[in-house]
C-alpha positions as CSV (number, residue, x, y, z in Angstrom):
1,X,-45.9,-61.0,-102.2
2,X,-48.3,-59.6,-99.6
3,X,-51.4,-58.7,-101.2
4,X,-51.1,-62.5,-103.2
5,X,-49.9,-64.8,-100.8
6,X,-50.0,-62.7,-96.9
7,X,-53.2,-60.6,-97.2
8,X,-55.0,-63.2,-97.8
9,X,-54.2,-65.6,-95.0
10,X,-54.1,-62.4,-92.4
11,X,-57.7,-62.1,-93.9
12,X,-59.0,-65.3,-92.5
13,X,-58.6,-64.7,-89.3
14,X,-59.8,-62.3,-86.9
15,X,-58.7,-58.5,-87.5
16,X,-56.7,-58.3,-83.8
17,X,-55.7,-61.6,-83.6
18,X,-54.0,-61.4,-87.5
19,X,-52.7,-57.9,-85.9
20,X,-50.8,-59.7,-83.0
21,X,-49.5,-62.4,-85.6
22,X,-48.0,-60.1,-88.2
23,X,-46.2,-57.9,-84.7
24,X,-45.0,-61.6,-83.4
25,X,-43.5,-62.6,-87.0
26,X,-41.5,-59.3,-87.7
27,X,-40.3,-59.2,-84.1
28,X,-39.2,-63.2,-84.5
29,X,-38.2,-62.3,-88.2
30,X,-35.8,-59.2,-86.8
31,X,-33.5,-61.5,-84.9
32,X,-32.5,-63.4,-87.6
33,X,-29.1,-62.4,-89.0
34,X,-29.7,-60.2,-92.1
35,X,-33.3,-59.8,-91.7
36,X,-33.1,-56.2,-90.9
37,X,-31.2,-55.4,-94.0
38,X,-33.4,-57.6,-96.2
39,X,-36.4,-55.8,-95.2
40,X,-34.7,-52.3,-96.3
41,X,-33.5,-54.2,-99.1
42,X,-36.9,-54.6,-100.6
43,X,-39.1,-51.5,-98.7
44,X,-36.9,-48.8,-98.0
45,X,-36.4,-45.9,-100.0
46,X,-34.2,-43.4,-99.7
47,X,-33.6,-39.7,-102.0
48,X,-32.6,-36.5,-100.4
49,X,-35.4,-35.0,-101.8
50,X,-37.7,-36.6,-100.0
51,X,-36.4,-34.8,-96.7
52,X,-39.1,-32.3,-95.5
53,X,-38.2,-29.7,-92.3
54,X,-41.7,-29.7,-90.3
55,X,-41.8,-27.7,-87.1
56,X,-38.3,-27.8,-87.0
57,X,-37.8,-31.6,-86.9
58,X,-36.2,-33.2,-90.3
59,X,-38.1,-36.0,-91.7
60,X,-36.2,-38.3,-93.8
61,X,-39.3,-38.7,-95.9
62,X,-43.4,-37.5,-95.2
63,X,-44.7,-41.0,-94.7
64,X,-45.3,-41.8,-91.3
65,X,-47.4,-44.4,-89.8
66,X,-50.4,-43.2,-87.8
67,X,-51.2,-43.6,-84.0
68,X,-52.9,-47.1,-83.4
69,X,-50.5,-49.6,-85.0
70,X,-47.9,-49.8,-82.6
71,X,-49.7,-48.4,-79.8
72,X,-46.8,-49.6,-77.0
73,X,-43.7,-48.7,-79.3
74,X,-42.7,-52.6,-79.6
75,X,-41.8,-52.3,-83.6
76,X,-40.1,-48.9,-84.2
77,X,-37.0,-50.5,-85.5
78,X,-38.6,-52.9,-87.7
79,X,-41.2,-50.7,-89.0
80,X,-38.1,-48.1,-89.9
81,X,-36.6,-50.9,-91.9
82,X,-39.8,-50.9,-93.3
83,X,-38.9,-47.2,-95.2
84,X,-41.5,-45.0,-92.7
85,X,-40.3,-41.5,-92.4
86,X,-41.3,-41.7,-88.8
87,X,-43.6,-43.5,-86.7
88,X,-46.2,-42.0,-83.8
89,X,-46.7,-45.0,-81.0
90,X,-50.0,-44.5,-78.8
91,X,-52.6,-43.5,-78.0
92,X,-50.3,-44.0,-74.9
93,X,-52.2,-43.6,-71.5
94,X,-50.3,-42.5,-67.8
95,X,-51.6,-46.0,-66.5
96,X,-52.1,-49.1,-68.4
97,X,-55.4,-50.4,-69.4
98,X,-57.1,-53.3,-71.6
99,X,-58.8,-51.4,-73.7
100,X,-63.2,-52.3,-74.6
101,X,-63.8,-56.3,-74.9
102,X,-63.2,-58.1,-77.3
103,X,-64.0,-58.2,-80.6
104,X,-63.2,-54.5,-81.2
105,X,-61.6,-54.3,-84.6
106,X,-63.6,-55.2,-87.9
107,X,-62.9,-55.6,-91.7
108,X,-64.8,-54.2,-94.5
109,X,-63.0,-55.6,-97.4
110,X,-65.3,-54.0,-99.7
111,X,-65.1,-51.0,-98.9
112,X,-61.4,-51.4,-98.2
113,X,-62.0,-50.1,-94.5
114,X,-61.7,-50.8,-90.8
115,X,-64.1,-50.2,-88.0
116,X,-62.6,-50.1,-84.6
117,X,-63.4,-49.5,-80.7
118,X,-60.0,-50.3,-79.1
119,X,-60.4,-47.9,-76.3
120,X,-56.9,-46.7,-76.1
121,X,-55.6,-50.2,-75.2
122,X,-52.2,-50.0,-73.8
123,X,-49.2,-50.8,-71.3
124,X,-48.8,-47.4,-70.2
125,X,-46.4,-44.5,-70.6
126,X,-43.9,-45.9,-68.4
127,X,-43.6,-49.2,-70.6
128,X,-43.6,-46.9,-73.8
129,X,-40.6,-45.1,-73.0
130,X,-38.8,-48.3,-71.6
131,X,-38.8,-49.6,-74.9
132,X,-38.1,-45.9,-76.4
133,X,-35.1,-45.8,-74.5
134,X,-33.4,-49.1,-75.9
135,X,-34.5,-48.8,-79.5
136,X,-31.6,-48.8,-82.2
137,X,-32.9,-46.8,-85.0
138,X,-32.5,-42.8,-85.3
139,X,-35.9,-42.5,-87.1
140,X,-38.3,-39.4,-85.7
141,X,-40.9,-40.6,-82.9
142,X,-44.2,-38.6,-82.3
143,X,-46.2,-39.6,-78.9
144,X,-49.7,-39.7,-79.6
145,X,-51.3,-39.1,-76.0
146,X,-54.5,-39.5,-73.8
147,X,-56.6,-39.7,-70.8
148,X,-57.5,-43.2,-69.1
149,X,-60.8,-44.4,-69.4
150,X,-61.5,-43.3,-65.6
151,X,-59.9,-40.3,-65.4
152,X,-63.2,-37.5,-65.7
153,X,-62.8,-35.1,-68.1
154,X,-62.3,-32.3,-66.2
155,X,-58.8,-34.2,-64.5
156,X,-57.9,-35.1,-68.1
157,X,-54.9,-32.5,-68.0
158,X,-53.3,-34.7,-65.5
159,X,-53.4,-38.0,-67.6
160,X,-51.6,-35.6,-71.0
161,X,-49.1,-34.0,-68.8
162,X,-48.2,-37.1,-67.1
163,X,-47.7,-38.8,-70.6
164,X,-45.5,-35.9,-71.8
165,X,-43.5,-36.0,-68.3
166,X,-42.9,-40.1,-69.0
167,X,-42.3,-39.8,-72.5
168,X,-40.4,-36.4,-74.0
169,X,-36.4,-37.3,-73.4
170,X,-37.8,-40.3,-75.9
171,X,-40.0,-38.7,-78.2
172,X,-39.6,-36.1,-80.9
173,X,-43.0,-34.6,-80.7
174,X,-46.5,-34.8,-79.1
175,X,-50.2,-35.4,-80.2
176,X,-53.1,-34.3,-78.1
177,X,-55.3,-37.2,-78.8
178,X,-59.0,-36.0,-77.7
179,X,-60.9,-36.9,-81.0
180,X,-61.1,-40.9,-80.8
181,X,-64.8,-42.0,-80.9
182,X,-63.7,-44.7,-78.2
183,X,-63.1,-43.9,-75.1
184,X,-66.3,-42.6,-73.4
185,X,-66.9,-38.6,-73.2
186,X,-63.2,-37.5,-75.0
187,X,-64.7,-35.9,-77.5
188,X,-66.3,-33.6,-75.2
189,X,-62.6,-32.2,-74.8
190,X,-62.6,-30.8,-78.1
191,X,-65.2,-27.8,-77.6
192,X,-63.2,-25.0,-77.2
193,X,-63.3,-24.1,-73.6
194,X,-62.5,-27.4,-72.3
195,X,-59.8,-27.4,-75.5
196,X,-58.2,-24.5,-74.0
197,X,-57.7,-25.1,-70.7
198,X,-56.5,-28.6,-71.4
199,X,-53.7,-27.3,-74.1
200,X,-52.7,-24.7,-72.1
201,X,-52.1,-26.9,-68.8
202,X,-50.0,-29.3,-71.2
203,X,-48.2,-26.5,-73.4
204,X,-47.1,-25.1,-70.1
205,X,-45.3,-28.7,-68.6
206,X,-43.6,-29.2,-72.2
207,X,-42.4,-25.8,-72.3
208,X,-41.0,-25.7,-68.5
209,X,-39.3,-28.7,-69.5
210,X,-35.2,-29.0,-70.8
211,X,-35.8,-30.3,-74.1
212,X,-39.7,-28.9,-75.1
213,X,-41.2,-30.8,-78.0
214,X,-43.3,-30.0,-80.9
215,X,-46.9,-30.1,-79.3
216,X,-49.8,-31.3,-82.1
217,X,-53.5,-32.0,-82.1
218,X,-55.3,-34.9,-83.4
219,X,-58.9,-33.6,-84.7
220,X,-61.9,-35.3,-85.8
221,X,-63.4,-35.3,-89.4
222,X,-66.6,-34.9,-88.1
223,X,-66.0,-31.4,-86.9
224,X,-68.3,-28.2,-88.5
225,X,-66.6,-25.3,-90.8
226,X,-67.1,-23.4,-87.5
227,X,-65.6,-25.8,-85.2
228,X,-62.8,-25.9,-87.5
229,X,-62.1,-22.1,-87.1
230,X,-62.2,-22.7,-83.2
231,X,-59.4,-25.2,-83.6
232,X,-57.2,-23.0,-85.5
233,X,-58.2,-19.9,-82.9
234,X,-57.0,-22.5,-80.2
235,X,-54.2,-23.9,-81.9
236,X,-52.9,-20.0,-81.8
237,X,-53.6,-19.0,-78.4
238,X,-52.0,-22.4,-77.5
239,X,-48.9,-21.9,-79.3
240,X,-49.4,-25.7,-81.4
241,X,-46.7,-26.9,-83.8
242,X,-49.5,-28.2,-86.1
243,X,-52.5,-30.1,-86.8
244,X,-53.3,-33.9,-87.5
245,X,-56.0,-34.4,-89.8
246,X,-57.7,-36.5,-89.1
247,X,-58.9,-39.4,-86.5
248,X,-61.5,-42.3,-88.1
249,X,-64.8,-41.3,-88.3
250,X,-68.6,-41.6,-86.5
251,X,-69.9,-41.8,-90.0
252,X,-71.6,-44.6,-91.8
253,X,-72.4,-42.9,-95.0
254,X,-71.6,-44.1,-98.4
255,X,-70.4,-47.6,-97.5
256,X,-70.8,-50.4,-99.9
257,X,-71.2,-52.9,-97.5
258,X,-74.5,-53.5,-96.8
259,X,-76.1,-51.4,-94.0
260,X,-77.1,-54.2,-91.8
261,X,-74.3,-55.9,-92.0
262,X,-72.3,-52.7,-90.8
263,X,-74.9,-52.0,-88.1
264,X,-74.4,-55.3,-86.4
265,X,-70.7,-54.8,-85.8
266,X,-71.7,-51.9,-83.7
267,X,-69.9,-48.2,-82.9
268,X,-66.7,-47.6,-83.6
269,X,-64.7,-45.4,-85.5
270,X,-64.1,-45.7,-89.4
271,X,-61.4,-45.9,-91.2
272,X,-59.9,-45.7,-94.3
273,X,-60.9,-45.3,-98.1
274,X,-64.7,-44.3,-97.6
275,X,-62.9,-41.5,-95.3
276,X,-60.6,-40.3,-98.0
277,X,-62.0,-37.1,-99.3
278,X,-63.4,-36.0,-95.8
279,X,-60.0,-36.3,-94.1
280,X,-59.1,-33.9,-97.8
281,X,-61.5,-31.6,-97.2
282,X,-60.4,-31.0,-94.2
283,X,-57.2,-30.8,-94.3
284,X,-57.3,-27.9,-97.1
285,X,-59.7,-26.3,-95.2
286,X,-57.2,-25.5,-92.2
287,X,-54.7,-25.2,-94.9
288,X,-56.4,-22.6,-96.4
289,X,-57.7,-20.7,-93.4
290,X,-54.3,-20.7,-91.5
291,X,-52.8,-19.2,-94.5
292,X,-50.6,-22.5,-95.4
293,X,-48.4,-21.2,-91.7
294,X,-50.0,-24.1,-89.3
295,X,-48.3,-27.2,-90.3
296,X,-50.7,-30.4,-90.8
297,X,-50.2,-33.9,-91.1
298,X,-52.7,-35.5,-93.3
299,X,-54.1,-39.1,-92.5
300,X,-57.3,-40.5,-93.5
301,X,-57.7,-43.0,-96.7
302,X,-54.6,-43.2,-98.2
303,X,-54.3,-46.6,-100.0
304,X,-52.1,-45.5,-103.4
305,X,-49.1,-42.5,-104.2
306,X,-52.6,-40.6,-105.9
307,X,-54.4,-40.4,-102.5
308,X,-50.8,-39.4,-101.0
309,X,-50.2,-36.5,-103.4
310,X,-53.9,-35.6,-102.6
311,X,-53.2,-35.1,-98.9
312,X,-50.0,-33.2,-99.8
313,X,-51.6,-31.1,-102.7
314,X,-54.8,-29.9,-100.3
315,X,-51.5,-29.1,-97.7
316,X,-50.2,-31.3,-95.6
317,X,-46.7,-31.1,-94.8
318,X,-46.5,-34.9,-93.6
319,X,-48.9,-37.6,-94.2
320,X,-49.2,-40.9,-92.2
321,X,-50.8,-44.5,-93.0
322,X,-52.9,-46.6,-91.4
323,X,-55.7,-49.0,-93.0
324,X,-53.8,-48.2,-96.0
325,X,-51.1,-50.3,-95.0
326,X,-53.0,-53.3,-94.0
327,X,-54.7,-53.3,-97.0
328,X,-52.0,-52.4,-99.4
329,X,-49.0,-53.8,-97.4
330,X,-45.6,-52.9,-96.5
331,X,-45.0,-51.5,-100.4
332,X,-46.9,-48.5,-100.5
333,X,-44.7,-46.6,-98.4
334,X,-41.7,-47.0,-101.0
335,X,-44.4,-46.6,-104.3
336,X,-45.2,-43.2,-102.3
337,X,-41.8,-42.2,-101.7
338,X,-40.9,-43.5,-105.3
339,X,-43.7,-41.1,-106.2
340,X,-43.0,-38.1,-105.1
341,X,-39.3,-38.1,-106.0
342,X,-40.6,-38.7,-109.8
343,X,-43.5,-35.9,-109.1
């Protein structure tokens, strides 16, 4: 029903605005008496052995939904109805903030893609774990976390430990989010000294607190082989729970669409199949050179069960969605699932 009758009208209009509509209709569509258990009904699926223990959290299954979606934790209950293992909310700044003007999130139907320069649009922590606080389901909860816009760089470790102050009596883990493309100068946060002092500062809040959580890193595909090996140096010394692997993409190269036409919708970062075998490579990379002991959720062009069992073959623990799911719909989480329980 989605891809033949939905897609195609979310299609038509712009990318944010058809985001907004689809949020509005399941939160309207939730209220509705039976709604809720319709929606398992038809998406949810659920086997024992799909359960996976990942840094001592248990998953009810390994498909998540990546950062970006519901960036201010308004659908967690619907979107568990929808069959997600767990869901990460964010990138969740200490202070509200509109994000880069508008238009900021593009289509590329052909290449079954998305470009986007939100800029860590948001309510804010605060409102985040508001809503965190009041939410019905049980389903795990990761935080995905970063700096405001005007917050330099070298007072970023204020902005992460206030998020993981606001947010861990509602959260079940944390993701150090300093590999978007939008937000001016964050990448600059992922050479290694900067890395270190930054994961240190918030490794030592979470772990004075009463209840620390499982502390993660989101990480670019566009890093070097030897910038790779820093990461899993730093990810040591800094005592991480894991890796995410990985964040969209600076790159351009191999699109179908043509070059002009991708050029004039600006910067931004890339998502999506053209990113499929990058976001691979890397993860069995780090799989490989951490001796399969650094946990690693995999993200990055998943669109079919194949791609999933990919990222999980190349090893990743967990994987999440993203452009998959707007392009595939709310059934590829349950064809995954089915998957790997028939696997």
């Amino acid at each position: 029903m989605y891809k033949a009758l939905l897609k195609p009208l979310f299609f038509q209009l712009d990318a944010e605005r058809a985001h907004h509509l689809v949020f509005d209709n399941l939160k309207r569509m939730s209220r509705m008496p039976g709604a809720t258990a319709l929606l398992r009904g038809l998406y949810d699926f659920r086997d024992s052995g799909l359960e996976r223990e990942v840094f001592g959290l248990t998953f009810r299954n390994p498909v998540g939904l990546a950062a970006g979606f519901d960036k201010n934790a308004v659908l967690t209950d619907e979107l568990a109805a929808l069959g997600f293992g767990f869901v990460e909310i964010g990138t969740v700044t200490p202070r509200p903030q509109p994000g880069n003007p508008t238009p900021r999130l593009f289509r590329l139907p052909t290449d079954e893609a998305l470009i986007n320069r939100m800029g860590f649009n948001n309510e804010g922590a605060t409102a985040a774990a508001a809503r965190l606080r009041h939410r019905r389901s049980d389903m795990l909860i990761g935080g995905n976390i970063g700096k405001n816009k005007d917050t330099p760089n070298e007072l970023a470790a204020h902005d992460y430990v206030a998020c993981v102050e606001a947010l861990h009596e509602v959260v079940d883990y944390f993701v150090v989010n300093v590999s978007s493309p939008n937000t001016p100068n964050l990448r600059q946060l992922q050479e290694r000294e900067p890395l270190i002092q930054l994961l240190q500062q918030v490794q030592e809040r979470n772990q004075s607190l009463p209840t620390p959580r499982p502390l993660l890193l989101k990480i670019a595909p566009d890093l070097t082989d030897g910038q790779l090996d820093d990461i899993l140096l730093i990810a040591r010394e800094t005592n991480l729970s894991g890796l995410v692997a990985t964040n969209t993409t600076i790159s351009r190269d191999g699109l179908l669409t043509p070059a002009g036409q991708v050029a004039a919708l600006g910067a931004g970062g890339l998502s999506g199949k053209p990113l499929r075998q990058r976001a691979t490579e890397v993860i069995r990379y780090l799989h490989r050179h951490s001796s399969g002991q650094l946990p690693i959720i995999g993200v990055g062009g998943i669109h079919s069960p194949q791609d999933a069992q990919e990222k999980l073959a190349a090893g990743a623990s967990l994987i999440q969605l993203y452009t998959g799911f707007i392009y595939e719909g709310p059934g590829l989480v349950k064809r995954i699932n089915q998957a790997l329980v028939s696997a």
